[in-house]
Structure formats: C-alpha cells, structure tokens
Backbone as CSV, one residue per row, in Angstrom:
resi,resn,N_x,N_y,N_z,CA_x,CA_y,CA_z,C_x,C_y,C_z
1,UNK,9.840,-0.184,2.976,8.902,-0.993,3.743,8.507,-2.196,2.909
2,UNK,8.270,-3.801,3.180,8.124,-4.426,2.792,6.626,-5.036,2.549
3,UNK,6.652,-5.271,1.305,5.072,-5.566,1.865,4.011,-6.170,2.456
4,UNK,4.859,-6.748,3.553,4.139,-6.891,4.951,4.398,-6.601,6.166
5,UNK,4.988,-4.749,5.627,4.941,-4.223,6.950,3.833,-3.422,6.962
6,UNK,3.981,-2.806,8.023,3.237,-1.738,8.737,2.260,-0.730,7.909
7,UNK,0.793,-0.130,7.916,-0.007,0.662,6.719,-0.056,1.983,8.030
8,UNK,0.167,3.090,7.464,-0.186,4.217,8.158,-1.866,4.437,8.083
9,UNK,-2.662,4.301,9.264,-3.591,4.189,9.359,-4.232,5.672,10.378
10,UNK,-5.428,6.115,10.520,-5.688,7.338,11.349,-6.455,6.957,12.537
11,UNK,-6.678,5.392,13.105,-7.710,4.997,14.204,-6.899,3.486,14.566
12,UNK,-7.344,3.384,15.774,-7.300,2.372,16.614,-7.628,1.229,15.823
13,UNK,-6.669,0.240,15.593,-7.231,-0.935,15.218,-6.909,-2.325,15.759
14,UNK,-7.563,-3.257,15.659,-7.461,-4.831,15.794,-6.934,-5.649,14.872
15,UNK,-5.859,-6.634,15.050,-5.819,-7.763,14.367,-6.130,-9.336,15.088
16,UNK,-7.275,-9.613,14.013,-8.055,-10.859,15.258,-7.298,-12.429,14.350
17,UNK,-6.779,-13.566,15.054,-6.833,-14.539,14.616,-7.528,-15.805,15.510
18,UNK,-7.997,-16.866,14.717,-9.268,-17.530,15.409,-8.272,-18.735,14.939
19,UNK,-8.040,-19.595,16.004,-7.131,-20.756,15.982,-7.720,-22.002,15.523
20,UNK,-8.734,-21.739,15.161,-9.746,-22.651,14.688,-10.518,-23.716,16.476
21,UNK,-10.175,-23.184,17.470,-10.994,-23.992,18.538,-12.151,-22.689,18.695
22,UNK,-13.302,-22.733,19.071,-14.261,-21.953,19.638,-13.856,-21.449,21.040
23,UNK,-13.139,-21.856,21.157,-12.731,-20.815,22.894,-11.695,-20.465,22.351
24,UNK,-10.733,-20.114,21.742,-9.508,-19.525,21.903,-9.733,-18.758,20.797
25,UNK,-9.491,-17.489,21.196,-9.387,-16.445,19.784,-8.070,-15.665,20.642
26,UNK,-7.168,-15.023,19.726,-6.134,-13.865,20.046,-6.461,-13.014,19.535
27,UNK,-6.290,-11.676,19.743,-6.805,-10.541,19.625,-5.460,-9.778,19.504
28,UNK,-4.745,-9.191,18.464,-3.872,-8.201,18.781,-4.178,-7.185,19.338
29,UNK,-2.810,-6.313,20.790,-3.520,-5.335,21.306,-3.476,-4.015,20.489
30,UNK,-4.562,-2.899,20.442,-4.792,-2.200,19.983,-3.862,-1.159,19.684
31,UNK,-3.854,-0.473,18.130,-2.592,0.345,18.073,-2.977,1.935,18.694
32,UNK,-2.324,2.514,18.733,-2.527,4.121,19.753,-2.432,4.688,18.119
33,UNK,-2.248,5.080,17.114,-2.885,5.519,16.370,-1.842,5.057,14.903
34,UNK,-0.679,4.948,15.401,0.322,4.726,14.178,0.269,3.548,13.103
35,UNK,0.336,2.486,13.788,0.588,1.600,12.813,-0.731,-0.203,12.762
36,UNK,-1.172,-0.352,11.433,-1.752,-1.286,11.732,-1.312,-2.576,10.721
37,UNK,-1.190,-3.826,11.705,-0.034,-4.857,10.544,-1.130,-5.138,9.578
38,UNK,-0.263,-5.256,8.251,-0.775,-5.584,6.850,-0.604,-6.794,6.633
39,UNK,-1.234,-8.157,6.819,-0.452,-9.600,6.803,0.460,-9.786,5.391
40,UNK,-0.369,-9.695,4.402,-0.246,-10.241,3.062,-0.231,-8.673,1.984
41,UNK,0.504,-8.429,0.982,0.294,-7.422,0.256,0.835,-7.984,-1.433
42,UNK,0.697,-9.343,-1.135,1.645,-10.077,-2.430,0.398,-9.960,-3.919
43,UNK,-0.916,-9.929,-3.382,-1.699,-9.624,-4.595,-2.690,-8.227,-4.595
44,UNK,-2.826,-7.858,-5.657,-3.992,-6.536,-5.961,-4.979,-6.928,-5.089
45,UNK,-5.617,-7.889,-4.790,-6.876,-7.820,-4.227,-6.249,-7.944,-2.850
46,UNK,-5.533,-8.205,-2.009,-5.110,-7.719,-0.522,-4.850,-6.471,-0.710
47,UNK,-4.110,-5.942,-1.448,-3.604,-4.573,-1.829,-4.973,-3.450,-1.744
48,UNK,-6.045,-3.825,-2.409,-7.292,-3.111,-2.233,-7.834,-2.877,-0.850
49,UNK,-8.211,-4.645,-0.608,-8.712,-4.615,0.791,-7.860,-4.032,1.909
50,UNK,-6.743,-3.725,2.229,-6.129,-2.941,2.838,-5.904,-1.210,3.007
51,UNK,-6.480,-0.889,1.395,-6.614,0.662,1.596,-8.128,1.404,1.169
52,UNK,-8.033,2.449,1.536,-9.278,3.460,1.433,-9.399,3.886,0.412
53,UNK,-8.126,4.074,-0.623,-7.956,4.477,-2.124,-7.301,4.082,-2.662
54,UNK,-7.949,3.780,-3.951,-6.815,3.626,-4.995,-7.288,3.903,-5.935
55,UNK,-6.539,4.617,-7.021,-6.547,5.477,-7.967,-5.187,5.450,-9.149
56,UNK,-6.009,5.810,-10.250,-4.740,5.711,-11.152,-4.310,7.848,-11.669
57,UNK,-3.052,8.090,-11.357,-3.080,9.557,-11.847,-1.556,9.372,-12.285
58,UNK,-1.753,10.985,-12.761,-0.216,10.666,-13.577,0.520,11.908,-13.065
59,UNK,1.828,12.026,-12.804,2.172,13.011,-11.909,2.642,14.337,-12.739
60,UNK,2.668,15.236,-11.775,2.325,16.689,-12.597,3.865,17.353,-12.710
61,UNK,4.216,17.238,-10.979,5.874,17.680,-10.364,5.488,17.157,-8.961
62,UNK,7.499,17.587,-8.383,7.601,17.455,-7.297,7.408,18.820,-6.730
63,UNK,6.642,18.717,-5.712,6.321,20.160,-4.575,7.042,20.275,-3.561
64,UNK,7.618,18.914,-3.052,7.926,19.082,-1.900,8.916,18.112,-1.271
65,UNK,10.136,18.023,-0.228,11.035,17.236,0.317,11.310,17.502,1.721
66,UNK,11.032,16.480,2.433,11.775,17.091,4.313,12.440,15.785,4.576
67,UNK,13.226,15.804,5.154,13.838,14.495,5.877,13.229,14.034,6.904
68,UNK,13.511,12.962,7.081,12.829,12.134,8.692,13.572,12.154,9.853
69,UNK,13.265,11.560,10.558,14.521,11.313,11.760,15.048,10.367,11.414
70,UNK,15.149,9.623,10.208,15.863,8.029,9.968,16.775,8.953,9.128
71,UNK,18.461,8.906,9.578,19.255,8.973,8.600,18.959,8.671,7.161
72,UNK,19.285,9.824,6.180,19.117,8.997,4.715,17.872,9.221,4.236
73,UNK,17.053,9.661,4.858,15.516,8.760,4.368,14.792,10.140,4.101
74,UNK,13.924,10.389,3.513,13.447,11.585,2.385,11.819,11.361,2.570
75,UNK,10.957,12.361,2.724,9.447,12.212,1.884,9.784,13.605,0.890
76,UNK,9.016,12.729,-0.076,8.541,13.809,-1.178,7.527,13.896,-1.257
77,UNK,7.119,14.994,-1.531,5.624,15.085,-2.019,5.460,16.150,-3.614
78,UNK,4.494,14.991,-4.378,3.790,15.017,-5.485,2.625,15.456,-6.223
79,UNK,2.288,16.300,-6.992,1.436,16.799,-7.471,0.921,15.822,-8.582
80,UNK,-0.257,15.612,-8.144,-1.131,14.599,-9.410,-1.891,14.937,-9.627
81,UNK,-2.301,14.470,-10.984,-3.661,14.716,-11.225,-4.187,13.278,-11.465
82,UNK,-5.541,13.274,-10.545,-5.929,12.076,-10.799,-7.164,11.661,-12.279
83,UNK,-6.566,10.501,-12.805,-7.347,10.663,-13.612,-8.582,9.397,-13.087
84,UNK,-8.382,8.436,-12.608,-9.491,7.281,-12.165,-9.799,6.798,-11.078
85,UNK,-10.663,6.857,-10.318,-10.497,6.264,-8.832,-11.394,4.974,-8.858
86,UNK,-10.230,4.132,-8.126,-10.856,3.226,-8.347,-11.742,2.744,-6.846
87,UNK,-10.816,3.221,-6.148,-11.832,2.784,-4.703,-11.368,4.169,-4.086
88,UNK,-12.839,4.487,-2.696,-12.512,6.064,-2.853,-13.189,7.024,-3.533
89,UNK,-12.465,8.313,-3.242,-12.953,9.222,-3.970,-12.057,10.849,-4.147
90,UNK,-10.648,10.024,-4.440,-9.461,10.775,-5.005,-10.179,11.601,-6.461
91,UNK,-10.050,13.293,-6.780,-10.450,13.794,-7.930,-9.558,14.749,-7.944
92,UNK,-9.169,15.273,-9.182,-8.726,16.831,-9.492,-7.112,16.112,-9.537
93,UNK,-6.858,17.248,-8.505,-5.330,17.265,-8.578,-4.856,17.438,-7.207
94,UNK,-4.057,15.812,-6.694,-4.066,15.347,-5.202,-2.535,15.788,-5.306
95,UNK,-2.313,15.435,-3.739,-0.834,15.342,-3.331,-0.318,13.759,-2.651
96,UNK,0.784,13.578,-3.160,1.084,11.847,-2.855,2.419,12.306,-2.441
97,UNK,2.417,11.351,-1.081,3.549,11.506,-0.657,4.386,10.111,-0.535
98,UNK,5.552,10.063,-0.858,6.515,8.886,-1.327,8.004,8.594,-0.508
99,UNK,8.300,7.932,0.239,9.830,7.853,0.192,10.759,7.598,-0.504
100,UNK,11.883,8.385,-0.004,13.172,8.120,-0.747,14.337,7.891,0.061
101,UNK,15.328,7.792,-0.611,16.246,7.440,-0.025,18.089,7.954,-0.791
102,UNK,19.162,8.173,0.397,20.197,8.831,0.229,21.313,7.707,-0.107
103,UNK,21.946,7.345,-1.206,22.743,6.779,-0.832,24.080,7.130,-0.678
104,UNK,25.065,6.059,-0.153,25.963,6.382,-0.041,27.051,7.503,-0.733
105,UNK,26.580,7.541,-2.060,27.215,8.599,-2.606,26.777,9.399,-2.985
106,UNK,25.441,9.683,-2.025,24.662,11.076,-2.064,22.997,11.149,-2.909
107,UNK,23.310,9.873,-3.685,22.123,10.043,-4.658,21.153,9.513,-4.085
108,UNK,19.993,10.285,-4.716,18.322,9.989,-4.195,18.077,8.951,-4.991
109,UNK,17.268,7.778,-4.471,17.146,6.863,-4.730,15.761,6.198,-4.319
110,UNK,15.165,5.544,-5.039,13.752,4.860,-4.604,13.680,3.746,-3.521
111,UNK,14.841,3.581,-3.322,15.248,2.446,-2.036,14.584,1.090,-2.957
112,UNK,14.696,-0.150,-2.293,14.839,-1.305,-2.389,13.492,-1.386,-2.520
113,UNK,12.985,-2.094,-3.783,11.708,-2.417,-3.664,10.565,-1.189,-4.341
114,UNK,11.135,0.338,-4.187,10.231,1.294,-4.099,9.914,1.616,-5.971
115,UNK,9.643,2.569,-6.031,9.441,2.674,-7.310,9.546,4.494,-7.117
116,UNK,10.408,4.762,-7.602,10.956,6.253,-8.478,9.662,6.935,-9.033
117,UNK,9.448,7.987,-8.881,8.125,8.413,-9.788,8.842,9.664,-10.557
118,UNK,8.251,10.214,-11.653,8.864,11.319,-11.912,7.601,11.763,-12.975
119,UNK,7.964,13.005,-12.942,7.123,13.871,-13.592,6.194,12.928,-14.905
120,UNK,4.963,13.518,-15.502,4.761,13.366,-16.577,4.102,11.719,-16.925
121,UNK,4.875,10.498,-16.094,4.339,9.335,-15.967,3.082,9.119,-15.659
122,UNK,2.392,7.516,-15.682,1.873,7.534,-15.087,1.840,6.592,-13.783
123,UNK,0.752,6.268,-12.961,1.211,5.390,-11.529,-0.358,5.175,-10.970
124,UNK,-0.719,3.771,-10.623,-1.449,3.248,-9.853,-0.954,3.664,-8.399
125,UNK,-1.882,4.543,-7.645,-1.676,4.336,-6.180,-2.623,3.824,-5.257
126,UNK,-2.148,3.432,-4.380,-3.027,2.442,-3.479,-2.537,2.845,-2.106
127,UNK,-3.455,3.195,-1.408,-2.989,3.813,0.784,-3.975,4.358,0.429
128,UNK,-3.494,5.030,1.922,-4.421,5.912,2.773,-4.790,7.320,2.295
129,UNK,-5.453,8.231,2.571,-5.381,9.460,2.761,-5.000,10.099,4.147
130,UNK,-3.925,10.984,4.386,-3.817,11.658,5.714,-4.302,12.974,5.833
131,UNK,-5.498,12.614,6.309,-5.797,14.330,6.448,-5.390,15.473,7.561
132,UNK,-4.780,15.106,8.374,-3.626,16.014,9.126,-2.525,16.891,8.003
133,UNK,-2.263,15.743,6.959,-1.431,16.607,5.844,-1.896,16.872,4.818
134,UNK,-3.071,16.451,4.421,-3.929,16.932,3.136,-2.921,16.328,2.258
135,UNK,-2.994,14.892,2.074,-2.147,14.072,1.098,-2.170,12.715,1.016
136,UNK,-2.002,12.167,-0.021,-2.303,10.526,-0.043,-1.035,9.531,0.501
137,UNK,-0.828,8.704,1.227,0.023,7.657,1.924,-0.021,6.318,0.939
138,UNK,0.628,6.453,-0.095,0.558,4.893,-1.057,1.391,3.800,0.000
139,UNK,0.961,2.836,-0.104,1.614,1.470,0.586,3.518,1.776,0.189
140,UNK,4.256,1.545,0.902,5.712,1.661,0.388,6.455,0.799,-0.691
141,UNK,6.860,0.986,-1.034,7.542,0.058,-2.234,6.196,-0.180,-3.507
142,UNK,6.592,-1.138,-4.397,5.698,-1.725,-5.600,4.214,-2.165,-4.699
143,UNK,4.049,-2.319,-3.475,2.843,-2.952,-2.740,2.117,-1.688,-3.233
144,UNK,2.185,-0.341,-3.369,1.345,0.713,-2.865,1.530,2.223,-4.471
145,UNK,2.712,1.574,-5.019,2.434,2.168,-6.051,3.293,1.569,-7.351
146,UNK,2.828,1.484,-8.735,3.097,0.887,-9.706,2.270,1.770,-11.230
147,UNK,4.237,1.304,-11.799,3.965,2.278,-13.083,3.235,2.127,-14.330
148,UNK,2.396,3.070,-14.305,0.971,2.052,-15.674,0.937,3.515,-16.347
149,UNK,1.440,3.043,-17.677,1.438,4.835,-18.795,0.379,5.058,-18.689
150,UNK,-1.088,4.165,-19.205,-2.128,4.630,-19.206,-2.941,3.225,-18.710
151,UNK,-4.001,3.826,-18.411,-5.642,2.994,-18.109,-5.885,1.981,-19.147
152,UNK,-5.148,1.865,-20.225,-5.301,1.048,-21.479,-4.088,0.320,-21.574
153,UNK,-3.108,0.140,-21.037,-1.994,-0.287,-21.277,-1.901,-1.465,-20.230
154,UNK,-1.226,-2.294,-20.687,-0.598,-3.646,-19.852,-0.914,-3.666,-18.696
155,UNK,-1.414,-4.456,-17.570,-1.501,-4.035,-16.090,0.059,-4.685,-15.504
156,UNK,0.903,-4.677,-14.717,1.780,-5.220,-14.064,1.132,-5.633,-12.350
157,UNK,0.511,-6.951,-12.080,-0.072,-7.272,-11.123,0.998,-7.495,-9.786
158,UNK,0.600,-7.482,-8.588,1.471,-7.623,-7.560,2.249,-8.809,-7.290
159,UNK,1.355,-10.256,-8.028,1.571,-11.195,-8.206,2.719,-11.243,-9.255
160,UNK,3.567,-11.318,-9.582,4.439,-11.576,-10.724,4.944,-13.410,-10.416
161,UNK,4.355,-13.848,-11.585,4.838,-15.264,-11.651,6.384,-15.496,-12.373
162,UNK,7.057,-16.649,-12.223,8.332,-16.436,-13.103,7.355,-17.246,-14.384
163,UNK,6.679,-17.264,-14.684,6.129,-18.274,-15.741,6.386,-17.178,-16.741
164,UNK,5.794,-16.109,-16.173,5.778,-14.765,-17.501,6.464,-13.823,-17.231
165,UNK,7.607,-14.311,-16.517,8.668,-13.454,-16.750,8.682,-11.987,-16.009
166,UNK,7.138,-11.916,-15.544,6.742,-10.425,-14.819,6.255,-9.552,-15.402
167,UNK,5.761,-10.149,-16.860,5.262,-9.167,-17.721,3.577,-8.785,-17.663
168,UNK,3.038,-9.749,-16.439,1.524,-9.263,-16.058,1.079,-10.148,-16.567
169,UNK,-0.717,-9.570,-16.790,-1.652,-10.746,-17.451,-2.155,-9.602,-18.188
170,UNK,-2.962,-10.304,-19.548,-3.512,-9.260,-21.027,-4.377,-8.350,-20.297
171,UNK,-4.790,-8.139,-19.340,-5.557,-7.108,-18.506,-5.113,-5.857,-18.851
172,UNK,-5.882,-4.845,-19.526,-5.486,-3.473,-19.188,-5.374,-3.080,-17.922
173,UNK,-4.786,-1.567,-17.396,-4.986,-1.341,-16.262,-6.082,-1.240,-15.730
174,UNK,-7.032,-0.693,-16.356,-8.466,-0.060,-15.950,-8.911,-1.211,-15.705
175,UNK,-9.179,-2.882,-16.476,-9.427,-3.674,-15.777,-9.122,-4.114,-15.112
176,UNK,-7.842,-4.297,-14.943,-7.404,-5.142,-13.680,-7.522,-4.503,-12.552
177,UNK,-7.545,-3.368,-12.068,-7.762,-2.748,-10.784,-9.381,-2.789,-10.278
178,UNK,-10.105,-2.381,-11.516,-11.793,-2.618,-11.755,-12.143,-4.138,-10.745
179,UNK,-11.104,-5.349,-11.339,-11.492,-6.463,-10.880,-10.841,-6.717,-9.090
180,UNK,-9.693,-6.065,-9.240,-9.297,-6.469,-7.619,-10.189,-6.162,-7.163
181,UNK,-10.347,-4.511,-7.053,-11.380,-3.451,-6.312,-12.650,-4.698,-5.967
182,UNK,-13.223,-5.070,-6.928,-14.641,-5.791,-6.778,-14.235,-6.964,-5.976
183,UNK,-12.770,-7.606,-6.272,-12.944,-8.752,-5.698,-11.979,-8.977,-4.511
184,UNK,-11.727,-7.742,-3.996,-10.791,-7.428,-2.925,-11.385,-8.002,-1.814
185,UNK,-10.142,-9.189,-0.780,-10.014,-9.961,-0.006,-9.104,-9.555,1.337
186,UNK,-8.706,-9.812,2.698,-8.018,-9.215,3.937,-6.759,-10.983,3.144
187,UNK,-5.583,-10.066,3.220,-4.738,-11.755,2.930,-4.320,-12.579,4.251
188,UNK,-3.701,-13.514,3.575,-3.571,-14.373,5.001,-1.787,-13.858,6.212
189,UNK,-1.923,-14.222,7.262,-0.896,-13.455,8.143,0.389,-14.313,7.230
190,UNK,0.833,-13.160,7.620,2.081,-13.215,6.228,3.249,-13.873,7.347
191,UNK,3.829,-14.969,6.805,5.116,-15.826,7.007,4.199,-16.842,8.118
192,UNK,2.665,-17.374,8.101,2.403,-17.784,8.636,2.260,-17.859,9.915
193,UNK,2.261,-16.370,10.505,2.252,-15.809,11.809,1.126,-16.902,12.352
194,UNK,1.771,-16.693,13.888,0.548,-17.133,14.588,0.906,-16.489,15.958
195,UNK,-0.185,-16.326,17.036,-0.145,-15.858,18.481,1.041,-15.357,19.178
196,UNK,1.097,-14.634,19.618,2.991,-14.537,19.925,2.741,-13.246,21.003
197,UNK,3.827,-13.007,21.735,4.014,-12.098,22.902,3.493,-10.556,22.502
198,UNK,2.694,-10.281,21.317,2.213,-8.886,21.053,0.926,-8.702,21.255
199,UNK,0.458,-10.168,22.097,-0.856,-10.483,21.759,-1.266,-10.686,22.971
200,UNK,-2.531,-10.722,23.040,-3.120,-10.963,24.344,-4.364,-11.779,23.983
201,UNK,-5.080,-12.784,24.869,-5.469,-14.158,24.578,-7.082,-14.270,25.524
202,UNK,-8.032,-13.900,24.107,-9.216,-13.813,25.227,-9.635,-15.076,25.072
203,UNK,-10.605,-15.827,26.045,-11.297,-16.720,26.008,-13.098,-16.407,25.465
204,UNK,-13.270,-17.596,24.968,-14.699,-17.476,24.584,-15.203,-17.365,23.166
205,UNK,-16.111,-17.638,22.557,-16.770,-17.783,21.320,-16.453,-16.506,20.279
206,UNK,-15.968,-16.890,18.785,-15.972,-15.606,18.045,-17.076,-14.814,18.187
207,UNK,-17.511,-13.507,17.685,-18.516,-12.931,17.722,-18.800,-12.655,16.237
C-alpha cells in the first residue's frame, strides 16, 4: 500500500475539501466501514495525525500467518512488547499485524516499499488498533512502520531528503516521534486531488 492509500479505520468517515469559495464545499461520500483516504503520509507529523497509535516496541516472534483473497499476499501477526507509546495507549505485550508477500519463486517478502520485521529488532509503529482482532493495523509499507534499534538511536524520518542521503536528522527516536506526536498536522490531498465523481457537492457555508 502506498502511502497515500487507504487507513483501515472502525467508523464512518468524511473527507471534506473547501474550494476556497464560501458556497461550494465537497464532501466525500461516507465510507460503510472499510476504508478512509489518507491524502499525504510523506511526513511523521501526517503520519501521527492519521493514527490512534503510535508506539515504539521491539518484536518478540511471529505467532501467526493466513492468506488473503489477493493471490500472494500474507498477514502475519507479531508479538511485541511495547516499550513507548507515543500517542495512545499501546502497553505490555501487543499483537501487530503486517503484510507480506509471495514471490515468484516462492519467497516471503516485505513487498515494495514494506519493511520486513523480524524477531528481536526494534520498530516504530504507527495505525490503528482493531479490536474485532485484538491487534494493531500499522500504516503499510515505511508510512506505518520503521526500523529504530532503540529510543536513543538515529530517528529515520518519513521525509528522507536526497541532501542526506536518507540518513535522517540528529534526532533520537524518542525525540523525534515526541515532536511529530505534539506537532501532528491532517496533510494536504495527495497528487493534488481535487472534487471528482466520488464526491458529492453540497452547497452553502463551511461549518
């Protein structure tokens, strides 16, 4: 999933854009429970403002694997222990569930974009909680989870500039998540979306 697709969400939601006239607002129509669009996921602080948790833990094992109905395509699920929450209130020892992927010559694979987790590491996660499965939903790919040994070590931000090569900013982890969290923002509609046939077009003053 890219990171400006789709966030597994548990309620009905809205995406509102205001065209800048006072009578015209669009209103995306409401989702039936699955999916709600994520515009922007290119920095930590959209990355925050988009989920209910985020937390730094380090993983314990794998518990668990079922396939989907998408050819190829894998959830696992993960035993963590969390050690920091940063937004939320992830404690103890959670379950995170992750995709994977089959390739052609059989091997499991983190797919394009995703990030591999494996025992013993550690990992910033960022999503939902699903409580139908008693387990955490990180954003897919690097948007929703990213590898940090410890709370003291280097942060790797969502932003990667080519200036630095991708090596982050002097931020530990613990701060840099500390600071999105506080200064977490909704980003802007990603590829410059605007109004379009998914939408429906009320008249009249924002509220």
């Amino acid at each position: 999933m890219s990171v400006a697709a789709a966030a597994v969400l548990g309620a009905a939601a809205f995406t509102v854009w205001n065209t800048g006239s006072d009578s015209d607002i669009y209103v995306a129509e409401p989702t039936v429970k699955e999916d709600l669009l994520v515009p922007d996921l290119s920095k930590d602080e959209y990355v925050s403002f988009a989920s209910t948790d985020v937390f730094y833990g380090r993983v314990v094992k794998k518990v668990g694997q079922n396939e989907t109905d998408q050819a190829g395509e894998l959830e696992q699920q993960w035993q963590v222990k969390v050690a920091k929450a940063f937004k939320g209130s992830p404690a103890g020892t959670v379950i995170v569930n992750t995709m994977a992927y089959v390739d052609n010559e059989g091997n499991v694979t983190a797919g394009e974009g995703g990030v591999a987790l494996a025992p013993g590491r550690g990992y910033v996660f960022a999503g939902h909680f699903d409580p139908d499965n008693e387990r955490y939903e990180p954003f897919g790919g690097t948007a929703g989870t990213r590898v940090s040994e410890s709370l003291d070590s280097p942060a790797r931000s969502a932003a990667r500039s080519a200036a630095d090569g991708g090596r982050g900013s002097s931020e530990t982890v613990e701060e840099h998540w500390e600071r999105a969290v506080a200064n977490e923002r909704p980003g802007p509609p990603a590829d410059g979306a605007t109004p379009d046939s998914d939408m429906v077009e009320e008249t009249g003053s924002a509220q």
